[in-house]
C-alpha positions as CSV (number, residue, x, y, z in Angstrom):
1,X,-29.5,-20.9,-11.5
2,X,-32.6,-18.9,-11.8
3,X,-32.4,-15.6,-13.2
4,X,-33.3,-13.8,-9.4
5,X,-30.5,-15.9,-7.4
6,X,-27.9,-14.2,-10.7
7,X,-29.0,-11.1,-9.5
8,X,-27.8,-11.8,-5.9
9,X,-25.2,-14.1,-6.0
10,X,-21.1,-12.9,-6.1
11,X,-20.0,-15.5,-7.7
12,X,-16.4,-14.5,-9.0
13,X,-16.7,-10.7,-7.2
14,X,-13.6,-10.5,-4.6
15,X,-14.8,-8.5,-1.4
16,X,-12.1,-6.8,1.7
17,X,-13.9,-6.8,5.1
18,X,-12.4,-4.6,7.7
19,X,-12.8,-5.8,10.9
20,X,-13.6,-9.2,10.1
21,X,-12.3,-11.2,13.1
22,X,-15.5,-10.9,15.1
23,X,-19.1,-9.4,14.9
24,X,-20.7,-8.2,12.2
25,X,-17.4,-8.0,10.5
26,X,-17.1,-12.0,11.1
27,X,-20.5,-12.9,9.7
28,X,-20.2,-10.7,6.8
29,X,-17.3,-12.4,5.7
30,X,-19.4,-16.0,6.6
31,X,-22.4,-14.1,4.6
32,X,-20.6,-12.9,1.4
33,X,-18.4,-16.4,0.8
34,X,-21.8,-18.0,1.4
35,X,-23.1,-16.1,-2.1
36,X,-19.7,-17.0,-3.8
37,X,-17.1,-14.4,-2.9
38,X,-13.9,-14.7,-2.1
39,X,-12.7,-12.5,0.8
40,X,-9.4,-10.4,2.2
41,X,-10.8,-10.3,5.6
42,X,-8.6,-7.7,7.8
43,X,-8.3,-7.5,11.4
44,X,-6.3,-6.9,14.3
45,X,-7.1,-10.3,16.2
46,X,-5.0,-13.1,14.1
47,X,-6.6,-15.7,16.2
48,X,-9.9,-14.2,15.0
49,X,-8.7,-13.9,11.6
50,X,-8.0,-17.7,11.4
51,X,-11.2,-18.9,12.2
52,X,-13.1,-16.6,9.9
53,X,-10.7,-18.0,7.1
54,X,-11.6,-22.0,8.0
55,X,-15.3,-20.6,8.1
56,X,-14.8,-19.4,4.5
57,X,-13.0,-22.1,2.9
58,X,-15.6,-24.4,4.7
59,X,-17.7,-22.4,1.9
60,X,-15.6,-23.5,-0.5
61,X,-14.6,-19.7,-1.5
62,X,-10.4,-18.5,-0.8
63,X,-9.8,-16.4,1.9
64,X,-6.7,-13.8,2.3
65,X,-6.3,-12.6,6.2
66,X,-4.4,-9.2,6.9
67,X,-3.7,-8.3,9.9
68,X,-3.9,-4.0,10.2
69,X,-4.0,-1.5,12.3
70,X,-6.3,0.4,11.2
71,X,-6.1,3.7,13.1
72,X,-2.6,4.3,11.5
73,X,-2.3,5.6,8.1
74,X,-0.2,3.0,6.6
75,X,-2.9,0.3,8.4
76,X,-4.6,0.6,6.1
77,X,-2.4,1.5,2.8
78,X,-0.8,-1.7,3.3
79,X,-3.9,-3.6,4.0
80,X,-5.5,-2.8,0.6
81,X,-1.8,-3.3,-1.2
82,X,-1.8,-6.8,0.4
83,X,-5.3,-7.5,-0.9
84,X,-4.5,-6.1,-4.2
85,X,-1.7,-8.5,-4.7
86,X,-3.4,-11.2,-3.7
87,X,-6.3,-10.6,-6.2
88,X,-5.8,-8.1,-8.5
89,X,-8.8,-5.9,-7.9
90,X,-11.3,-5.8,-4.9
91,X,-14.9,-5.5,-6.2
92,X,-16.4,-4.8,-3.0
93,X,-15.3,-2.9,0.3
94,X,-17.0,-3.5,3.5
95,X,-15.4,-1.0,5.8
96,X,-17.2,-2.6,8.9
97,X,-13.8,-1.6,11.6
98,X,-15.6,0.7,13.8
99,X,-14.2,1.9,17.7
100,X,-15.8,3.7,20.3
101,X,-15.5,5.5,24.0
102,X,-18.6,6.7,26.2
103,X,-17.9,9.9,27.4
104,X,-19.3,13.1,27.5
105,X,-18.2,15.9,25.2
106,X,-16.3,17.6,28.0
107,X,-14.4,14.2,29.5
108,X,-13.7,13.5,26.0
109,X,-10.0,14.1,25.6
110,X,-8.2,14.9,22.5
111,X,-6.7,11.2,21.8
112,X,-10.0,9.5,21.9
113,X,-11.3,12.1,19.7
114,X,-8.3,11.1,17.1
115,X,-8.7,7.4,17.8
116,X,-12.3,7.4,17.0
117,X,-12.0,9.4,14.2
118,X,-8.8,7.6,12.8
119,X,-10.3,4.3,12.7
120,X,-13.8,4.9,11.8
121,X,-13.3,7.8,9.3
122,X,-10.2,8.3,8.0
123,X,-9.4,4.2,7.2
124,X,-12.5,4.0,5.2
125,X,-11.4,7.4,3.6
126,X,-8.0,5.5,2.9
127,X,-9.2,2.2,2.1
128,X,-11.3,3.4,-0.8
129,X,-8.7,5.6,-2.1
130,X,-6.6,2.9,-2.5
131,X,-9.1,0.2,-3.9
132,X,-11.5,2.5,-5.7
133,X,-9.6,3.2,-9.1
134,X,-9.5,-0.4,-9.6
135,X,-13.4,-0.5,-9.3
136,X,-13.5,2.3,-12.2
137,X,-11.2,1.2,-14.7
138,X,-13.9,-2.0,-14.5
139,X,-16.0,-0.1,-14.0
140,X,-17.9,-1.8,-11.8
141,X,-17.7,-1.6,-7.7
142,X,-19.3,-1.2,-4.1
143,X,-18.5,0.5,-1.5
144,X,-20.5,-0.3,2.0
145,X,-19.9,1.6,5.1
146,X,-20.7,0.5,8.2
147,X,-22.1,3.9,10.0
148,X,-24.5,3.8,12.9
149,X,-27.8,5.3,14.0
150,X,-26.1,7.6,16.2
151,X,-24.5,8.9,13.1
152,X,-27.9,10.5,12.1
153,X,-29.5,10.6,16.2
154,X,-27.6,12.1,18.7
155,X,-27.1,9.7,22.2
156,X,-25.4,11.0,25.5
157,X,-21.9,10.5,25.9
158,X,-21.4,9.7,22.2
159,X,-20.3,12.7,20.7
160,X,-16.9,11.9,19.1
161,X,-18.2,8.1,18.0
162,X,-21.3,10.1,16.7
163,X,-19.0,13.1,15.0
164,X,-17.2,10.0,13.3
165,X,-20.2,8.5,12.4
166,X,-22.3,11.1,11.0
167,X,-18.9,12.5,8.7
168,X,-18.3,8.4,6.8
169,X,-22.5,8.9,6.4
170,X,-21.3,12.8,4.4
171,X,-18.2,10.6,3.0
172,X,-20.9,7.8,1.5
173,X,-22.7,10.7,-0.1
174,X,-19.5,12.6,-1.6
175,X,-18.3,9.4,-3.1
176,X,-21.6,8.8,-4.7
177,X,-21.3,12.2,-6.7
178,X,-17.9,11.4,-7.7
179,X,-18.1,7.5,-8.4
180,X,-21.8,6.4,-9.4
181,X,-21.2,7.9,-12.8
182,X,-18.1,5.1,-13.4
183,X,-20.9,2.6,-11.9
184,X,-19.1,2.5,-8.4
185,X,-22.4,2.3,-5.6
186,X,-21.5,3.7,-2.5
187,X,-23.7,3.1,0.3
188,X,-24.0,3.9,4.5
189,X,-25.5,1.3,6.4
190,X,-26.8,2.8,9.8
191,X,-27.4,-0.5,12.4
192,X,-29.0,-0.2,16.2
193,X,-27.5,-1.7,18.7
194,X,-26.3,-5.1,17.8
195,X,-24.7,-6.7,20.4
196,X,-21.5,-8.1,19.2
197,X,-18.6,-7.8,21.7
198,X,-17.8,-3.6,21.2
199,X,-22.4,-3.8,21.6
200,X,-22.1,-5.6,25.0
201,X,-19.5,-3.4,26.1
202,X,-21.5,-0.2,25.9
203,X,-25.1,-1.8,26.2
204,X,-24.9,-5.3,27.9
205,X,-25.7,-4.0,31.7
206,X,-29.4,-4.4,31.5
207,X,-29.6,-1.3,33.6
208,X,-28.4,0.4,30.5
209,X,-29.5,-1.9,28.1
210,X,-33.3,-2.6,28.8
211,X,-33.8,1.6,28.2
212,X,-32.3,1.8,25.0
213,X,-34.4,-1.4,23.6
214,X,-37.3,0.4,25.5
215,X,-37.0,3.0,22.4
216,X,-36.9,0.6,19.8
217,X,-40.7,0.0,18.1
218,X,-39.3,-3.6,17.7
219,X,-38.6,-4.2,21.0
220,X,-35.0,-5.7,20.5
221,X,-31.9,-5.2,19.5
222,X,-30.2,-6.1,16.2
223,X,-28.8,-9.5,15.1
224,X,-25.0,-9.6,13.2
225,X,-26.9,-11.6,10.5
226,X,-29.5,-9.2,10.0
227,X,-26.1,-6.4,9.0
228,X,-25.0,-9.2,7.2
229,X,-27.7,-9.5,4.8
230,X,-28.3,-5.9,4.1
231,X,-24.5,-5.5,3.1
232,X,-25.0,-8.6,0.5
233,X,-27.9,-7.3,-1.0
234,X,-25.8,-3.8,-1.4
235,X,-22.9,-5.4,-2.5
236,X,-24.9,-7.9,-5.6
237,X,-26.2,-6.3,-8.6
238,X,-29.9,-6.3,-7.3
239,X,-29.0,-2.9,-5.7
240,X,-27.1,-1.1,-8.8
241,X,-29.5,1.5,-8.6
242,X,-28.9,2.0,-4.7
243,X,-26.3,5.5,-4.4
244,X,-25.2,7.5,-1.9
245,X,-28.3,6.5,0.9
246,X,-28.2,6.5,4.3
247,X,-30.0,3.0,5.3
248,X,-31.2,3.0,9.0
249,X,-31.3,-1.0,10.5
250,X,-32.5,0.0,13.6
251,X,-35.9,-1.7,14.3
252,X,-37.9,2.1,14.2
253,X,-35.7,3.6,16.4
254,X,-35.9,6.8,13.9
255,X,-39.3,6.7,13.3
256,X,-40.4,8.5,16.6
């Protein structure tokens, strides 16, 4: 093996992959095994959850599926105890499980508020609590969380996913201060649209959809693989020196 494809492979690194039963969470899992992990792939949809474990072991990599709810606060306690047992230590987190509901900030009521927040800030917050210590006493880790460009823009009628979104960016950057000295890279990955099922949902009406692109420089909207690549090359060693950034995938969106 040449001495750049070390540098990227994960050969022998274990990663947990929240929301891995579809979308980006799916071909993140498909991605990583691909480079030699092995993955604890976590989701609600156990149908979902099957086929990304054949997809793995295709690879030739093992894969541990855990079903979780992950906007409870044992969801996801018991989700990174399972994937403890099964493998000791987890050497890479991919909290990818993300929720979302278009309103306005006055039709937004409290629930979806919690909801949103539960799942898409407070299970990451969880997640690495649990897995994290592992990662220092070996010192060696990554965290990658899966944040969104209306984290950092604001969009109308995405106030409570953008409130969510903008606090795991503040989270990414407080868990750099505290981890990066036990060499434990955290990182925020910020995609555009990418239209996996939750994508289609909001942005799949071409009445709705066509605008939105309309703002993107490159004229389209995001591909799961394209996530899937930039969350390998944060989770191999070729990105030790990567801490605590906010990475914008979103085709120039920001750039206006």
């Amino acid at each position: 093996m040449s001495e750049w494809t070390k540098r990227f492979s994960l050969a022998g690194r274990r990663a947990l992959v929240t929301g891995a039963s579809k979308g980006i969470g799916f071909e993140t899992c498909r991605v990583l095994a691909d480079a030699g992990a092995d993955i604890a792939a976590v989701g609600r949809d156990e149908a979902g959850l099957a086929a990304v474990k054949a997809e793995v072991e295709a690879l030739g990599r093992r894969c541990v599926t855990i079903p979780a709810d992950l906007a409870t606060v044992e969801g996801p306690k018991q989700a990174a105890a399972r994937a403890l047992e099964a493998f000791g230590t987890i050497d890479i987190l991919v909290n990818n499980a993300g929720v979302t509901s278009i309103k306005s900030i006055i039709d937004t009521p409290v629930e979806d508020w919690e909801w949103l927040n539960n799942v898409n800030l407070r299970a990451p917050f969880l997640l690495a609590q649990a897995l994290v210590p592992r990662m220092i006493e070996q010192r060696m880790g990554k965290v990658i969380n899966i944040s969104s460009q209306s984290g950092v823009a604001a969009l109308d009628d995405h106030a409570a996913y953008s409130a969510s979104k903008g606090g795991l960016n503040m989270l990414t950057k407080a868990m750099t201060v505290e981890w990066a000295k036990h060499n434990v890279q955290s990182n925020s990955i910020c995609p555009t649209v990418i239209l996996t099922p939750m994508g289609e949902m909001v942005w799949g009406d071409p009445a709705k959809g066509d605008p939105m692109k309309a703002k993107i420089p490159a004229g389209r909207f995001g591909r799961t693989t394209e996530v899937a690549d930039l969350i390998l090359f944060l989770a191999s060693s070729a990105s030790d020196m990567i801490c605590g950034q906010v990475i914008l995938l979103d085709g120039g969106f920001t750039a206006q």
